[in-house]
C-alpha positions as CSV (number, residue, x, y, z in Angstrom):
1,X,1.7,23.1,-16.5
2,X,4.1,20.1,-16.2
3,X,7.3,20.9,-14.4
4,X,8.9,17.9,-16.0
5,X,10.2,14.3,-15.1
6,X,12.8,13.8,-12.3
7,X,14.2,11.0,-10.6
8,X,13.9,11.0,-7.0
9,X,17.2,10.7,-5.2
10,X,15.9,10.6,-1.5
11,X,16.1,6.9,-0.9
12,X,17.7,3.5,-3.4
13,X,14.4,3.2,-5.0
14,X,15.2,5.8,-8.0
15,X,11.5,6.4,-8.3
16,X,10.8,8.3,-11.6
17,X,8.6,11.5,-10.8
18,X,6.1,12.9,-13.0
19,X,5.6,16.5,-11.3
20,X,2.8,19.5,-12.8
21,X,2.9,22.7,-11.5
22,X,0.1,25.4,-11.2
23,X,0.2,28.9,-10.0
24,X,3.8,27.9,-9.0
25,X,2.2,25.6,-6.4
26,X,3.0,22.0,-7.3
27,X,-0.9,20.6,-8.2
28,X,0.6,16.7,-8.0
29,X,2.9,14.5,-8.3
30,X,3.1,10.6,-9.7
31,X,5.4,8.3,-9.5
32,X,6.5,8.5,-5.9
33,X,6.3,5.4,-3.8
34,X,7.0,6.9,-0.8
35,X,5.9,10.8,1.0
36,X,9.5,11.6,1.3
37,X,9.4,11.7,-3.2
38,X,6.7,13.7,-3.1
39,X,8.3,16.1,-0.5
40,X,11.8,16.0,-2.5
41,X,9.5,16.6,-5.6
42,X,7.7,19.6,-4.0
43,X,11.0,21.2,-2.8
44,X,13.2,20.8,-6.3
45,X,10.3,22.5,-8.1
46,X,9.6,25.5,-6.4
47,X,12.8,25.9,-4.6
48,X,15.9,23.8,-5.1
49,X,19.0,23.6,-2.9
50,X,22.3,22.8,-3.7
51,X,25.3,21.9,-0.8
52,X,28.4,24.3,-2.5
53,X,31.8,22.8,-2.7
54,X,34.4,24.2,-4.4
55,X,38.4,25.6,-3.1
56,X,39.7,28.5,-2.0
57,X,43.4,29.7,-2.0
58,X,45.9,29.1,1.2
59,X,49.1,30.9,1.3
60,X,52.0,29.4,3.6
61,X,50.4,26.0,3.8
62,X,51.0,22.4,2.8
63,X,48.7,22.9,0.5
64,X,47.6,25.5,-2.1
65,X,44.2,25.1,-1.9
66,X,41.5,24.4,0.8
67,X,38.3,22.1,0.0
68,X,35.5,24.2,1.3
69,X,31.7,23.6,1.6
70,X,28.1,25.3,2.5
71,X,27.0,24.5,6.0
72,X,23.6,23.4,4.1
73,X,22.4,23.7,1.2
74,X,22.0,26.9,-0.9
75,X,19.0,28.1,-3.4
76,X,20.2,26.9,-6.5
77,X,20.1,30.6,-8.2
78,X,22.5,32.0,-5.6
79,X,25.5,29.2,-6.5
80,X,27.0,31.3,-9.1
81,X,27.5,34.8,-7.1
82,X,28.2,32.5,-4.1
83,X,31.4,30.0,-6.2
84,X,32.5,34.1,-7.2
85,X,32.3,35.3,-3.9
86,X,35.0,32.1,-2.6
87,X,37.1,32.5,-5.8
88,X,38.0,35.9,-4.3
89,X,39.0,34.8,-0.8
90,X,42.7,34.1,0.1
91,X,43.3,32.4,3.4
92,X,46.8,32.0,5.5
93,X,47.5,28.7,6.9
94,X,47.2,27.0,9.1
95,X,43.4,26.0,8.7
96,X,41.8,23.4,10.6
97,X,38.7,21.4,9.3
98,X,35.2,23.4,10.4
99,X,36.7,26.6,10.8
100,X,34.1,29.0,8.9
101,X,35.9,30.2,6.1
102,X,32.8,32.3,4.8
103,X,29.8,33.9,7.2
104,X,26.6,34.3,5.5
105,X,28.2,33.6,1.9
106,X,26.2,36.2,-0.4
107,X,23.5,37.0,2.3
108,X,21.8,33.1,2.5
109,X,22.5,33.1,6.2
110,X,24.5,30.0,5.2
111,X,28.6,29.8,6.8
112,X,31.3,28.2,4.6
113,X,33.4,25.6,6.0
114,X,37.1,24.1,5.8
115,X,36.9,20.8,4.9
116,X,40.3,19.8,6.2
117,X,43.2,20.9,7.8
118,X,46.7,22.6,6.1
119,X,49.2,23.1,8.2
């Protein structure tokens, strides 16, 4: 079974992968020029991650609202319940960039970050 066409992203090259899956183990990929396309190939087949950036509300600040993002990246099926579970928080200033906004956002083991600071 053919997983589909993708472009690689992991270097300038842009190679254009040609990636068949079997058993949901990827049997090969074409196209790749290098091992790290085949390795990005691999990973956005069987499991692909997102980083999660979004805001989240800040009451008595400069600002309204506070650019947040995942620690690293998140299994792309858990974005939507994770964006839900940050629409819901509602933070008091003052923040200061890297202060973990979110522990273990929806049970990934993945912290939420501040992205800057509102005094």
């Amino acid at each position: 079974m053919k997983c589909g066409r993708m472009t690689c992203i992991v270097c300038p090259m842009g190679c254009e992968l040609e990636v068949y899956v079997e058993n949901d183990m990827v049997s090969s990929v074409t196209g790749n020029k290098c091992r790290r396309g085949e390795a990005y190939a691999v990973e956005e087949c069987i499991n692909p991650v997102r980083t999660v950036t979004t805001t989240v509300r800040v009451y008595g600040g400069s600002l309204p609202l506070l650019p947040v993002k995942s620690e690293k990246p998140i299994s792309k099926h858990k974005i939507r319940d994770c964006v839900a579970a940050l629409k819901q928080i509602q933070l008091h200033a003052p923040v200061k960039i890297g202060d973990i906004v979110v522990e273990n956002v929806c049970n990934t083991g993945i912290n939420v970050v501040a992205c800057r600071d509102i005094d």
